[in-house]
N, C-alpha and C positions, 0 to 999 in steps of 0.2 A: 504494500500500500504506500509507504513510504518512497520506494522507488517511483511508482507513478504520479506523486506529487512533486518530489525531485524534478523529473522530468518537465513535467509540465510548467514549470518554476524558468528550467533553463529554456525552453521554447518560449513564454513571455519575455524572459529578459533578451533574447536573441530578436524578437521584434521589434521592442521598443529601444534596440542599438542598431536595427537595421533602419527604422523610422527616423530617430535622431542622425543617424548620417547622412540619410536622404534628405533632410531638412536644409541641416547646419555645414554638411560641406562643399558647398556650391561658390559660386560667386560672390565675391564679398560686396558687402552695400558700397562701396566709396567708388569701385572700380565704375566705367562706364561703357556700354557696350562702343564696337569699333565702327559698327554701320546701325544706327536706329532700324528695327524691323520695319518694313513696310514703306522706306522711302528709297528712290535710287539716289547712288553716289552723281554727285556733282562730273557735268562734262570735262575732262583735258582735255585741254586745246595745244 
């Protein structure tokens, strides 16, 4: 019984460190994307 609460214990905690990295390690706020989505770059001439 024991073991299957064990268990169950380490399969929550493995979600919510897979949630939390999927959250928290992305892009950080200060950076700014290189091309805004949805506009084109400006023509060279």
């Amino acid at each position: 019984m024991w073991l299957l609460i064990l268990e169950a214990l380490a399969a929550l905690a493995v979600l919510i460190f897979a949630v939390w990295w999927t959250m928290f390690s992305g892009r950080r706020r200060e950076e700014t994307p290189e091309d805004p989505p949805g506009e084109d770059p400006p023509p060279k001439a």
